[in-house]
C-alpha positions as CSV (number, residue, x, y, z in Angstrom):
1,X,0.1,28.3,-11.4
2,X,1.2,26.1,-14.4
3,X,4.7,24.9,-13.7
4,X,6.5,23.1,-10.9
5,X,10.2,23.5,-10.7
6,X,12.9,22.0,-8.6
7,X,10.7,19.1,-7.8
8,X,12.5,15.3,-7.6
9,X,9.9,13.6,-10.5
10,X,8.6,10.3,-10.7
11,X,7.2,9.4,-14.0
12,X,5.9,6.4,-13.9
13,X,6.2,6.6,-17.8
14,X,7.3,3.4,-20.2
15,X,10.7,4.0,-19.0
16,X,9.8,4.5,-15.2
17,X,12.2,7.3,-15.4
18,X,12.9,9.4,-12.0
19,X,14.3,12.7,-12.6
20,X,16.3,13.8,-9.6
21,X,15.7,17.7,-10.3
22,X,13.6,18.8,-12.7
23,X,10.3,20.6,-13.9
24,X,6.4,20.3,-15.0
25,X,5.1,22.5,-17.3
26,X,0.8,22.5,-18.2
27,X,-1.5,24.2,-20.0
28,X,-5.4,24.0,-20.1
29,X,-5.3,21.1,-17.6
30,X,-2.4,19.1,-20.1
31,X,1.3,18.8,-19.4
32,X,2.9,20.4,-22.1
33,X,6.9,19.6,-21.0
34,X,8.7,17.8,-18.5
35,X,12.1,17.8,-17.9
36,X,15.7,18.0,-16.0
37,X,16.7,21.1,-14.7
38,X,16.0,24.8,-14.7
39,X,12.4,25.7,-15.4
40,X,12.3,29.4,-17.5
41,X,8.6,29.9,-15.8
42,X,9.2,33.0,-13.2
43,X,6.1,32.1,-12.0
44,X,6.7,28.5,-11.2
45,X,6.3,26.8,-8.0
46,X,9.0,26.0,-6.3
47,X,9.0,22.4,-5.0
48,X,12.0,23.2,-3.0
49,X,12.8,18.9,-3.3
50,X,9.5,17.7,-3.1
51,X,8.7,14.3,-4.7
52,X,6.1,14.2,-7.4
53,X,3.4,11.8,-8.2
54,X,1.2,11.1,-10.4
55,X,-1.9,11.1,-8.9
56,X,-2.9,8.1,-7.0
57,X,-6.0,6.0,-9.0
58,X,-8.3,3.6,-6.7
59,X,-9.2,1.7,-9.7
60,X,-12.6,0.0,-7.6
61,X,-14.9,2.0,-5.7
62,X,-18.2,2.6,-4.9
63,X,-17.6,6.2,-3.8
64,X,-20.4,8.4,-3.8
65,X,-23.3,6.0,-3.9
66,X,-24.0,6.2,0.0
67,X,-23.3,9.4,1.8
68,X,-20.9,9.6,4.4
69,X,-22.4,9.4,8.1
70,X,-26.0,9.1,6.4
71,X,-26.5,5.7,6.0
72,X,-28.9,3.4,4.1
73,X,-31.0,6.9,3.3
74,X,-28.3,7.3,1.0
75,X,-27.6,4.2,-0.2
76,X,-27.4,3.6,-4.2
77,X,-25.2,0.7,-4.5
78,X,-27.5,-1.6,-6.0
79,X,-30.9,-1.7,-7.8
80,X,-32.1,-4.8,-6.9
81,X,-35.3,-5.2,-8.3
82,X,-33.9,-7.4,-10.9
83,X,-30.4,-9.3,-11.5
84,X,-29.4,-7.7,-14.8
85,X,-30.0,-4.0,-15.0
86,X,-26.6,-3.4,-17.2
87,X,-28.5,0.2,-18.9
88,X,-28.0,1.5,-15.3
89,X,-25.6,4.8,-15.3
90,X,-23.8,5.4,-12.2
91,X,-23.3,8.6,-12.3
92,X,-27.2,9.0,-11.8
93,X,-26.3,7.7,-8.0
94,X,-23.2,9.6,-7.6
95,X,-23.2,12.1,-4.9
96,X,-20.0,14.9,-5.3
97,X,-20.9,16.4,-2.0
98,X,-19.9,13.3,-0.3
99,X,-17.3,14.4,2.3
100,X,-15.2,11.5,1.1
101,X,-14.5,12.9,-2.5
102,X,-12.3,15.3,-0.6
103,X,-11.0,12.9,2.1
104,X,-9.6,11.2,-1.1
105,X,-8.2,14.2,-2.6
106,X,-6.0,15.3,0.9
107,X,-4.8,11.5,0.5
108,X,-3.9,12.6,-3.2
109,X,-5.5,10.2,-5.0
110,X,-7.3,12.0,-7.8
111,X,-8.9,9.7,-9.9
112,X,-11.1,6.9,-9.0
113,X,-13.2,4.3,-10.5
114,X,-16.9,4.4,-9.3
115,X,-19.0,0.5,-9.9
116,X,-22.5,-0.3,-9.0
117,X,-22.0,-3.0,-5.7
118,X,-22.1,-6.9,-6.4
119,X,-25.8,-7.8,-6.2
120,X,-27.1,-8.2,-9.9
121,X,-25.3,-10.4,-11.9
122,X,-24.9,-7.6,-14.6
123,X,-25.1,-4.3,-12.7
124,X,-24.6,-1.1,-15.1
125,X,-21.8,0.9,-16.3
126,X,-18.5,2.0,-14.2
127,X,-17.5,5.7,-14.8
128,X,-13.9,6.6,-14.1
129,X,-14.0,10.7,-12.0
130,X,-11.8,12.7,-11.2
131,X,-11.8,13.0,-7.2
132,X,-12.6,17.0,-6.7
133,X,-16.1,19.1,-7.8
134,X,-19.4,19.7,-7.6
135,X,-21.5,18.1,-10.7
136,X,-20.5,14.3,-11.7
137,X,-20.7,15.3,-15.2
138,X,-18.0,17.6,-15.1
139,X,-15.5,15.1,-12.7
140,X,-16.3,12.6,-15.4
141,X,-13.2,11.6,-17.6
142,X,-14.8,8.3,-19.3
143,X,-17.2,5.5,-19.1
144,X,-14.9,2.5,-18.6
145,X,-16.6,-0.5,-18.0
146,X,-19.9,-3.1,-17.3
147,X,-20.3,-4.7,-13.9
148,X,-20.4,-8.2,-13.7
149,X,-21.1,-10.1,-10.3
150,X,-20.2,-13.8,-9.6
151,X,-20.1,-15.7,-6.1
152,X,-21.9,-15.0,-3.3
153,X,-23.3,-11.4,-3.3
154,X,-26.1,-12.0,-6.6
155,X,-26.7,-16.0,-5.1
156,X,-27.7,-14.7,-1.4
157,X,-29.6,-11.6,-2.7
158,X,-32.1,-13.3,-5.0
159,X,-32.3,-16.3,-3.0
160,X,-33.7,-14.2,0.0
161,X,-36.3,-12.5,-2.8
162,X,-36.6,-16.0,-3.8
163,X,-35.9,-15.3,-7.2
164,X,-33.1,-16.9,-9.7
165,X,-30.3,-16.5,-9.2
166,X,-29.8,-19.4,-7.0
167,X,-26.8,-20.8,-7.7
168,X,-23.0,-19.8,-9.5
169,X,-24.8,-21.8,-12.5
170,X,-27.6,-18.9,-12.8
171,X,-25.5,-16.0,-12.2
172,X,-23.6,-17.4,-15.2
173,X,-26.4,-18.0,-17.6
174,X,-28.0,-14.8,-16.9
175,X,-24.8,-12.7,-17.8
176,X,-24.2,-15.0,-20.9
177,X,-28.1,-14.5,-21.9
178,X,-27.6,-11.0,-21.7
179,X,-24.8,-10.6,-23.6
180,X,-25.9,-13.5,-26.2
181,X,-28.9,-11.1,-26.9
182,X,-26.8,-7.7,-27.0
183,X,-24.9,-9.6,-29.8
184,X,-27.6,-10.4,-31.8
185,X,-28.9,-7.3,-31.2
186,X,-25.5,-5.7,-31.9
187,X,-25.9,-7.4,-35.4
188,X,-29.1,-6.5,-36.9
189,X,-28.8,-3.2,-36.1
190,X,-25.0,-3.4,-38.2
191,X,-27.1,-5.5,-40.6
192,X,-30.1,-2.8,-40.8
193,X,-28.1,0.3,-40.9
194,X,-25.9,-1.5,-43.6
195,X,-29.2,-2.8,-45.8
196,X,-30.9,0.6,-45.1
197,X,-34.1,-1.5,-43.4
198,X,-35.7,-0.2,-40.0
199,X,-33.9,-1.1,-37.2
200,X,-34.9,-3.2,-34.5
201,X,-36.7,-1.4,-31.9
202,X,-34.8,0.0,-29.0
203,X,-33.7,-2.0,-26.6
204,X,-31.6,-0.3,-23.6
205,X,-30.3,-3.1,-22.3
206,X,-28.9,-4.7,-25.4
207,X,-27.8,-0.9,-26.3
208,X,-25.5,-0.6,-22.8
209,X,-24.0,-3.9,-23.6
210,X,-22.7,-2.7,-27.2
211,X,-19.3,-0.9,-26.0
212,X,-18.3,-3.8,-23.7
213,X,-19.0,-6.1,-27.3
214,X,-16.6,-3.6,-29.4
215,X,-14.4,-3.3,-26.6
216,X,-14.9,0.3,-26.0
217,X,-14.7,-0.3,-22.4
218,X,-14.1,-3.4,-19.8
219,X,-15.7,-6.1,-18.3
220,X,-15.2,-6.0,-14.4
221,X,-15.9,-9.2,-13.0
222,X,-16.2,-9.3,-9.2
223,X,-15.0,-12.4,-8.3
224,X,-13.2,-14.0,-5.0
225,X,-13.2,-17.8,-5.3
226,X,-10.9,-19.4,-7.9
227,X,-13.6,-21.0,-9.4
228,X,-15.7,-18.0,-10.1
229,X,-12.4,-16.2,-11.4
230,X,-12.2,-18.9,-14.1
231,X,-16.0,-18.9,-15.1
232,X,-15.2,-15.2,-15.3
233,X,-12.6,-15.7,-17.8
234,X,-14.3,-18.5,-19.6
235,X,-17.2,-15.7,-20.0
236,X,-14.9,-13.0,-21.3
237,X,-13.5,-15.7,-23.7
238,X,-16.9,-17.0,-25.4
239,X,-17.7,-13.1,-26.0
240,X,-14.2,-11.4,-27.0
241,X,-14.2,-9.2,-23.9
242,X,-11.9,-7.3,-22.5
243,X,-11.9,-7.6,-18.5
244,X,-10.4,-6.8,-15.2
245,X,-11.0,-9.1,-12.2
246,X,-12.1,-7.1,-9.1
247,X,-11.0,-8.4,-6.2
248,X,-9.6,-11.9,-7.3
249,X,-9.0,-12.7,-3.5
250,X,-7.5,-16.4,-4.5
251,X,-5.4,-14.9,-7.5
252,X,-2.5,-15.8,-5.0
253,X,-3.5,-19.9,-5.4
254,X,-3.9,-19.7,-9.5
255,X,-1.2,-16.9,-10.2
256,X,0.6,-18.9,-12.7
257,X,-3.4,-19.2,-14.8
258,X,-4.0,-15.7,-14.6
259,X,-0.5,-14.9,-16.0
260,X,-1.0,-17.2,-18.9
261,X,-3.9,-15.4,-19.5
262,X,-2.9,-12.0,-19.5
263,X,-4.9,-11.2,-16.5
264,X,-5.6,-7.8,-15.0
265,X,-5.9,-8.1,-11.2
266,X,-7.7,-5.6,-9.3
267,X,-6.7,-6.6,-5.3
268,X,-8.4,-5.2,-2.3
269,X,-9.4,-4.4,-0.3
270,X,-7.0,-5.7,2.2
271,X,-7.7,-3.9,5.6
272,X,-11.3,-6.0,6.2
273,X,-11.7,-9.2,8.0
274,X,-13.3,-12.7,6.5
275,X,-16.6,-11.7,6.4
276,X,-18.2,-14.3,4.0
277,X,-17.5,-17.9,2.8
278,X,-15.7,-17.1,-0.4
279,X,-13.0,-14.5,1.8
280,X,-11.7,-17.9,3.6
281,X,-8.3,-17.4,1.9
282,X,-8.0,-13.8,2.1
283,X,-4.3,-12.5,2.5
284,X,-2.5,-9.3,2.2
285,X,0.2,-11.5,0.4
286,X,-2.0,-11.9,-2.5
287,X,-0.6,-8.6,-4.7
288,X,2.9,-9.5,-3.8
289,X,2.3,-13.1,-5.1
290,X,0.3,-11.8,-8.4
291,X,3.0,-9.5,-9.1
292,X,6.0,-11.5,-8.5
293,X,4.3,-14.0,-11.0
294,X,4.1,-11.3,-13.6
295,X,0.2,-10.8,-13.5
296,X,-0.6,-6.5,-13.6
297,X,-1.5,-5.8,-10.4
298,X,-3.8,-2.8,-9.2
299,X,-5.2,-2.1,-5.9
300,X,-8.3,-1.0,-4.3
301,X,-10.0,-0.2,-1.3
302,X,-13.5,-1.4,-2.5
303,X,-14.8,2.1,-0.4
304,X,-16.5,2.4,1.8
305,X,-15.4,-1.3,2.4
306,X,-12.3,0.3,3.2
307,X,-12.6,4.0,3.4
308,X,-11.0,5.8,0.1
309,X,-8.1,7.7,1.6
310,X,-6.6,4.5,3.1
311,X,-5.3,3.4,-0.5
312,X,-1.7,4.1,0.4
313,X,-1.8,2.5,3.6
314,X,-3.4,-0.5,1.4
315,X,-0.3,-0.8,-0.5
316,X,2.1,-0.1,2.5
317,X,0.2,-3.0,4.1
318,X,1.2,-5.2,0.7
319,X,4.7,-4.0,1.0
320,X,4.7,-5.5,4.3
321,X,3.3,-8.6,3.2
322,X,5.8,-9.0,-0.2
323,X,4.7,-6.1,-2.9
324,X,8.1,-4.1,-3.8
325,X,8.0,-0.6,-3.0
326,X,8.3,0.1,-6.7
327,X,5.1,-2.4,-7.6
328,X,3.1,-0.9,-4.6
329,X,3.6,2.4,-6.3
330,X,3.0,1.4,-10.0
331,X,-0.3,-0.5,-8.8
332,X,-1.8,3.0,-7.9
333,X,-0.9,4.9,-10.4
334,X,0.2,3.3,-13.8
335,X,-1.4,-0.5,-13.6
336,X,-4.7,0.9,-12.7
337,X,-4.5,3.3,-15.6
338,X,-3.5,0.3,-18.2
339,X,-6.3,-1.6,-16.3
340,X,-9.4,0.7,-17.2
341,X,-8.0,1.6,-20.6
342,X,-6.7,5.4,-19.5
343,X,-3.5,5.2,-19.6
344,X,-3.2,8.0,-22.5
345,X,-5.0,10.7,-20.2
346,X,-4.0,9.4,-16.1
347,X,-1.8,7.0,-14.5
348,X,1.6,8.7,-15.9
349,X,3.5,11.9,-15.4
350,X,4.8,12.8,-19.4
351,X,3.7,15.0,-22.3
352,X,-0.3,14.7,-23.0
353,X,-1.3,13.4,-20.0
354,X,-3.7,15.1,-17.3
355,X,-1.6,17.6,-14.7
356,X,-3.2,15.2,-12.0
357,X,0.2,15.0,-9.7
358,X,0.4,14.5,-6.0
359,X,3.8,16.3,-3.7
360,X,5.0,14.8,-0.7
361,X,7.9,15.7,1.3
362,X,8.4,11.6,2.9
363,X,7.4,8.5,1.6
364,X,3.4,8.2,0.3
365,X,3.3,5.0,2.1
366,X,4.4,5.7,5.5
367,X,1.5,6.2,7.9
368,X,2.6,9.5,8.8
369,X,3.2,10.7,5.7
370,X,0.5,13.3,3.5
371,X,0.8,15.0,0.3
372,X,2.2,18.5,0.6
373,X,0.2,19.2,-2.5
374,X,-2.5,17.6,-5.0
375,X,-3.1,19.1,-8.0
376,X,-6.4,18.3,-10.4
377,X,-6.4,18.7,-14.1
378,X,-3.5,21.5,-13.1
379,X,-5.6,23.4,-10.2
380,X,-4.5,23.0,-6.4
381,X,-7.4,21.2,-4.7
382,X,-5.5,20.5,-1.4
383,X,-2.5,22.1,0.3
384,X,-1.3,20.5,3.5
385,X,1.4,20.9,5.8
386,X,4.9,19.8,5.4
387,X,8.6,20.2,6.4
388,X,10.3,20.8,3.3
């Protein structure tokens, strides 16, 4: 199959354009034409009215680092031997044969964002998968970020191991050491290859931190606290960076800062209690209050915080609690895109963009609601049932 006809369409492009009755054409895993009306492919699948989706993005998860009904056996969240292991890859802890992976997909969410947990001040890279297969390095779309930690999570760690970091003041000196000396490092090699001199000798810390410094990909800063979501900013300032903030639980107090800032909020997840200190003014309201101020929203479900396929019951919870419809839907599929820097290959249903496309017959965000069809870089990876 590599068309889709008679399908109600929603874009999600530049225009957010909704096309009552119309087609999807792909080839090689591409969309090659989308349009209104009559599809000329005999052997197109008829939608018979089904609404089209892009496929649904969890833009922060930790998804395959612990095994499903295994436990700590399996658990690859964090290396915590030392708080700044940014050369760490994670997809050398991803496991694809987590049952979740497929959970997501029957939820049709079909990309997701994979981060190291919130124990090192800088943790390793972020990889950006698509939900279905069997080797990492195949679901793999792009390397789209560094993990940063502030708050709590690095503070209680090390102070158990009785090692720095102690306090917010450490976490925040060890990130800005490391990326002081990737910069410097950064420069003599420019400055060796330039000269023709030997370069400096290799250094894999300093050489993970070089795409975050020529904004190849994103720092993602968790952060809950207001305080720590401004020393995260006053970071990514100091060193140029681009960033997302993961979490950014009181974004709802500051809204009006992060908009003036250009601020990409990452929210979620939102079905968990207060747990921790820094979760005291946790509310669902939060990505209705973000987006009303203007800030681009995203959601999460922080999995297995909240478990992966519950993303669309995350954002029918923000509806409840103030998120349009329309903004609940655009922060899982096009925001999160913009967010990690993907937006040319996910996020959007239009010319040269990834056949990643969930079908449902009701609304995606009612409880009883599930996708009729989810489709993968243009292959069917889950059919479920319907009335049409």
């Amino acid at each position: 199959m590599n068309s889709i006809k008679n399908a109600k369409i929603i874009t999600m492009d530049n225009t957010r354009r909704v096309i009552e009755c119309g087609y999807i054409k792909w080839q090689d895993g591409i969309i090659t034409a989308i349009g209104e009306g009559v599809c000329d492919d005999t052997d197109a699948f008829d939608a018979c009215g089904l609404t089209v989706y892009p496929g649904f993005i969890d833009a922060h998860t930790h998804l395959g680092l612990t095994t499903n009904g295994v436990g700590e056996e399996s658990d690859d969240f964090n290396e915590e031997s030392e708080p700044c292991t940014p050369h760490m890859h994670i997809i050398d802890g991803i496991n694809p044969m987590d049952e979740s992976f497929y959970e997501a997909v029957k939820a049709g969410i079909t990309s997701v964002a994979v981060s190291p947990g919130s124990a090192n001040a800088v943790a390793g890279d972020i990889a950006l998968l698509h939900t279905s297969g069997r080797r990492v390095d195949k679901m793999c779309l792009r390397t789209v970020g560094i993990k940063f930690a502030m708050g709590e999570n690095p503070k209680m760690t090390y102070m158990n191991k009785e090692q720095t970091p102690y306090t917010r003041l450490a976490i925040a000196a060890i990130i800005r050491e490391a990326l002081s000396k990737a910069k410097r490092y950064m420069q003599d090699k420019q400055k060796a290859e330039k000269e023709g001199e030997d370069l400096p000798e290799l250094d894999m810390k300093n050489e993970a931190l070089i795409p975050l410094l020529q904004k190849r990909v994103k720092a993602h800063f968790h952060c809950h606290r207001a305080d720590d979501i401004f020393t995260a900013i006053r970071i990514a300032k100091e060193f140029d960076l681009d960033y997302l903030l993961i979490h950014c639980t009181d974004g709802h107090l500051i809204a009006d800062e992060l908009k003036e800032e250009g601020a990409f909020a990452v929210v979620g997840p939102l079905l968990c209690d207060k747990c921790k200190p820094e979760l005291a003014n946790l509310t669902p309201a939060n990505a209705g209050i973000l987006d009303k101020a203007g800030v681009c929203v995203s959601l999460c479900t922080d999995h297995s915080e909240t478990p992966v396929q519950y993303l669309p019951l995350t954002a029918a919870v923000a509806v409840k609690n103030g998120l349009s419809r329309q903004s609940a839907l655009e922060a899982m599929t096009v925001n999160p895109a913009k967010a990690l820097g993907a937006e040319d290959i996910i996020g959007s249903l239009e010319k040269g963009r990834l056949a990643d496309m969930s079908l449902f017959a009701g609304d995606p965000l009612d409880v009883y609601s599930s996708p009729a069809m989810v489709i993968i870089g243009g292959e069917i990876k889950h059919k479920g049932e319907y009335n049409a």
